[in-house]
N, C-alpha and C positions, 0 to 999 in steps of 0.2 A: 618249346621246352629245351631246354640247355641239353645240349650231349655229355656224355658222362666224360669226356676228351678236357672239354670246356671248363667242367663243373672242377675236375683235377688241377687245371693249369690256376682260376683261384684260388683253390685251397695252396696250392704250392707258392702261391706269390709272395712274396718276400713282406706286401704290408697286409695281407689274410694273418699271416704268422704272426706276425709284429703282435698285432689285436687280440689275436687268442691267446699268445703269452701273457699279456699284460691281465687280460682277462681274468685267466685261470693264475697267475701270480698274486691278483687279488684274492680269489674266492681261495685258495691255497690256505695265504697266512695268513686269513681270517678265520678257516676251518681252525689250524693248528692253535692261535690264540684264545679259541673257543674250548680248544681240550687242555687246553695247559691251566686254563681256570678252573676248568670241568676237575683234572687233578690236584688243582691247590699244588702245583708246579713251585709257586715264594715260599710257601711254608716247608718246601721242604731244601731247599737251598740255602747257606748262608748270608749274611749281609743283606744287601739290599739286591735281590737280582733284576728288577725287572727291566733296566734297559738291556743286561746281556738277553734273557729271556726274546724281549722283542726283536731285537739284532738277528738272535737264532733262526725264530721262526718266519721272520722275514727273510729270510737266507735259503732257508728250506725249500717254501715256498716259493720262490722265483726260480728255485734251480731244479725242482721238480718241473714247474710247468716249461721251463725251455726244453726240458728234456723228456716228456710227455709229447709236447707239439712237434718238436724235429725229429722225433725219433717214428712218430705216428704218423707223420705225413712225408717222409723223408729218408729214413732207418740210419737218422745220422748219430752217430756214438758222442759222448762224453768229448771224445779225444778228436773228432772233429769238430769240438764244438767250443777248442781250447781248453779242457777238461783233462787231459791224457793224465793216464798215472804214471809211466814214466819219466816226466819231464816235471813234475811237479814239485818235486824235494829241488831241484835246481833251477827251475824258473821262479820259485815262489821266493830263494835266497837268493838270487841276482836282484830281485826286486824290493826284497828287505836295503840290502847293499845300497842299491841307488835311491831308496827314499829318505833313509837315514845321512846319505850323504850328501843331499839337498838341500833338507831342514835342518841338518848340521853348521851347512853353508851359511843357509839364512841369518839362522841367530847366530854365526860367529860373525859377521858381515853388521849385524845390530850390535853386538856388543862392541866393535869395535869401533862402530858410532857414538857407542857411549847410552845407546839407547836402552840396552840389556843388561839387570845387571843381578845377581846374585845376593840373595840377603838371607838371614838366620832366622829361619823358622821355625815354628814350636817343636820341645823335643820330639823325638819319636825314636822309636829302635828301629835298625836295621830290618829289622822280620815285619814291620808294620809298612814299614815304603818300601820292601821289595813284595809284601804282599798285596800292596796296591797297585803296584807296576805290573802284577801279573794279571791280578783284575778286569786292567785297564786294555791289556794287552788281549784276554780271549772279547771283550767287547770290541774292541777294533778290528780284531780278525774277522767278528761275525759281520758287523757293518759293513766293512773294505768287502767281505768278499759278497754279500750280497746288493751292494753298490754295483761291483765290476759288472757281475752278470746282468743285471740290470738294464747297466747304461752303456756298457762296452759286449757284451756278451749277447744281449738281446738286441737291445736299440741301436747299436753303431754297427755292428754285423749284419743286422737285417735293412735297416740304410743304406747301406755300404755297397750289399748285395743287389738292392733296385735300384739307386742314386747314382752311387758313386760314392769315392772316398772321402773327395770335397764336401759334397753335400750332406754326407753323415756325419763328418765332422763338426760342420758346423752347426748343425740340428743338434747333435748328443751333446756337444759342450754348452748350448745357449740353456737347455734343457738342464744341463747340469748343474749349472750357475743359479737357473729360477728357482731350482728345486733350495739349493741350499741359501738362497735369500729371502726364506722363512724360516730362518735358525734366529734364536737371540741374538742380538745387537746387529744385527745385519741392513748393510746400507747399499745404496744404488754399487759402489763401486766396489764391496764385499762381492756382490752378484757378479758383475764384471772381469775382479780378480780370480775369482773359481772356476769360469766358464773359461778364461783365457789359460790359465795358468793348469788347474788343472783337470779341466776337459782335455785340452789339447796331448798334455804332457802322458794321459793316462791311455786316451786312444791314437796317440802314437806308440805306445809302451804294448798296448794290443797289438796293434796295425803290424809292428816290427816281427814279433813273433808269434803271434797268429794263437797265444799264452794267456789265458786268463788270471793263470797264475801267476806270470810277472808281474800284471798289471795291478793284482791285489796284492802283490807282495809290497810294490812302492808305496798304495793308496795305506797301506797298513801300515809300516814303519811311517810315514806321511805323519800321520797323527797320531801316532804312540812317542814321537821323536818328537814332534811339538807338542805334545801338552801332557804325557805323564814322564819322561824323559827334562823337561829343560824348562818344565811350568807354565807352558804358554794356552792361553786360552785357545779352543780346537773347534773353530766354525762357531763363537758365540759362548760354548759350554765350558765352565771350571774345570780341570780334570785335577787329582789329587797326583803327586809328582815326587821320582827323587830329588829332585833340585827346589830349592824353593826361591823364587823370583821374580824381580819386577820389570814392568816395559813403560817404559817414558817416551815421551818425545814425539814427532809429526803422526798423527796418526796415520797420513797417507802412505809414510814409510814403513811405519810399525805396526798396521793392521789394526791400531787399538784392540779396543775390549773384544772386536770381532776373531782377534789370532794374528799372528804373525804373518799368514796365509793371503789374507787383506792387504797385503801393505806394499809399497811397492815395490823394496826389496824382491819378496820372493814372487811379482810378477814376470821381473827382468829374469832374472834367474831362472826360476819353473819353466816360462815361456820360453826363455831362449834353451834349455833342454829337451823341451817339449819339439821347439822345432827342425833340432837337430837328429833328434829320434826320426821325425818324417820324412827328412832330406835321406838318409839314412834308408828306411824302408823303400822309399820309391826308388832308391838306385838298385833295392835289392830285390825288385819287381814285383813290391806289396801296393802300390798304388793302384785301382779302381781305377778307370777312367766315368763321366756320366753318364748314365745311362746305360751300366754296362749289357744288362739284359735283351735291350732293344736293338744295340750295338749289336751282340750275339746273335738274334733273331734274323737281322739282314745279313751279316756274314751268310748261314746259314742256308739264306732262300738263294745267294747266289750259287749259277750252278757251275759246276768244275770244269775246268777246260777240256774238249776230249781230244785224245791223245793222234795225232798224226797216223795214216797209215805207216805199216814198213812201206819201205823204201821211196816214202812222201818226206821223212825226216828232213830238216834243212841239216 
């Protein structure tokens, strides 16, 4: 029979965690989907809510069970957990700032191609496309920020923690990439573009500041910048937009119908900020080495050198 020493050190292992997050993030926002139907949650919301609705309690759920599990087995806070409230109003707008300034780049980089261009779309009033923009805008907040914890918050932290940075990296962004190449119009190298461009770019945005909120701040400007800002299809899905406009040209450049995000434009770009962010963290002593745990454990079992008598000293 296991000692209760033993029995501890599994529960606290970095993929015990992993599995019972993921676990209880399922049985979570399946609970909470099951009450918001139990309430007739649409009938009482305007428009059509239910991707915000799913967004939400996908959100909920995953960020109660990280914080159910590390706080249970661990007594780690919110704000160890990249959560703080302090830092929240200011990491979540530095990450607005550099998402919007990315997919800004993109499409100005396509239109200048000739690929992007602007055209005249059915009327509408100002209050109709800025009430869609804001829509569009609390469903992105809820996705981006129940993506981050997720895949940056859960899964590359708890990698990170028994791997290494390398090996988390590369797990949470390939993971990232499959996940969203069962989105509409999604093709081998839609998969490829997201896993490189922005797995990397997102869990280096983590990595740097140790911020779940930067990370969701990017991931959120990311795709309220490309598709209800500037019209571009967002991972396969339409989104309604102030700009109204169209994308021609190579799809491998332009992401086709799959988004801007596809294309190879914003691989070069995404990637190459993505990799500057990392260069960036490891100088600033956020790199993992692998295996750090095991690393730890021999350190550990070495024993200290003892100390010379007086007057042995050299």
């Amino acid at each position: 029979m296991d000692s209760p020493s033993t029995f501890r050190r599994v529960l606290q292992h970095p993929f015990t965690r992993l599995v019972l997050c993921v676990v209880l993030s399922v049985a979570l926002a399946l609970l909470l989907h099951g009450l918001g139907q139990l309430l007739g949650l649409k009938r009482h919301l305007p428009g059509n809510p239910g991707v915000l609705l799913f967004s939400v309690f996908n959100a909920t759920g995953v960020l109660l069970a990280m914080w159910l599990v590390e706080w249970g087995l661990g007594r780690r806070t919110l704000a160890q957990l990249g959560l703080g409230r302090h830092r929240a109003v200011r990491d979540f707008g530095r990450g607005l700032l550099l998402g919007l300034a990315l997919l800004s780049t993109v499409v100005g980089i396509l239109a200048l191609a000739g690929w992007y261009h602007l055209v005249e779309g059915p009327p509408e009033t100002f209050q109709d496309e800025a009430r869609d923009a804001l829509w569009w805008a609390a469903i992105f907040t809820a996705a981006g920020f129940f993506e981050e914890v997720a895949f940056r918050g859960i899964a590359f932290r708890l990698l990170e923690e028994w791997l290494g940075s390398a090996s988390a990296l590369v797990i949470s962004s390939a993971f990232f990439g499959l996940v969203h190449g069962m989105n509409p119009n999604a093709t081998w190298f839609a998969t490829l573009a997201i896993a490189l461009e922005a797995g990397v770019l997102l869990a280096a945005a983590y990595m740097l500041t140790r911020s779940l909120w930067f990370a969701t701040g990017v991931h959120v400007a990311w795709n309220w910048t490309q598709g209800a800002l500037f019209g571009v299809a967002v991972s396969g899905t339409d989104v309604a937009s102030l700009l109204e406009s169209r994308t021609e040209g190579p799809a491998a450049w332009t992401g086709g119908s799959f988004g801007a995000e596809a294309g190879g434009v914003a691989v070069l770009l995404c990637t190459t900020a993505g990799v500057l962010l990392l260069v960036y963290a490891a100088r600033r002593g956020q790199w993992i080495p692998f295996l750090p745990r095991r690393r730890a454990r021999r350190e550990a079992e070495v024993p200290a050198p003892e100390s010379a008598p007086p007057g042995l000293a050299p």
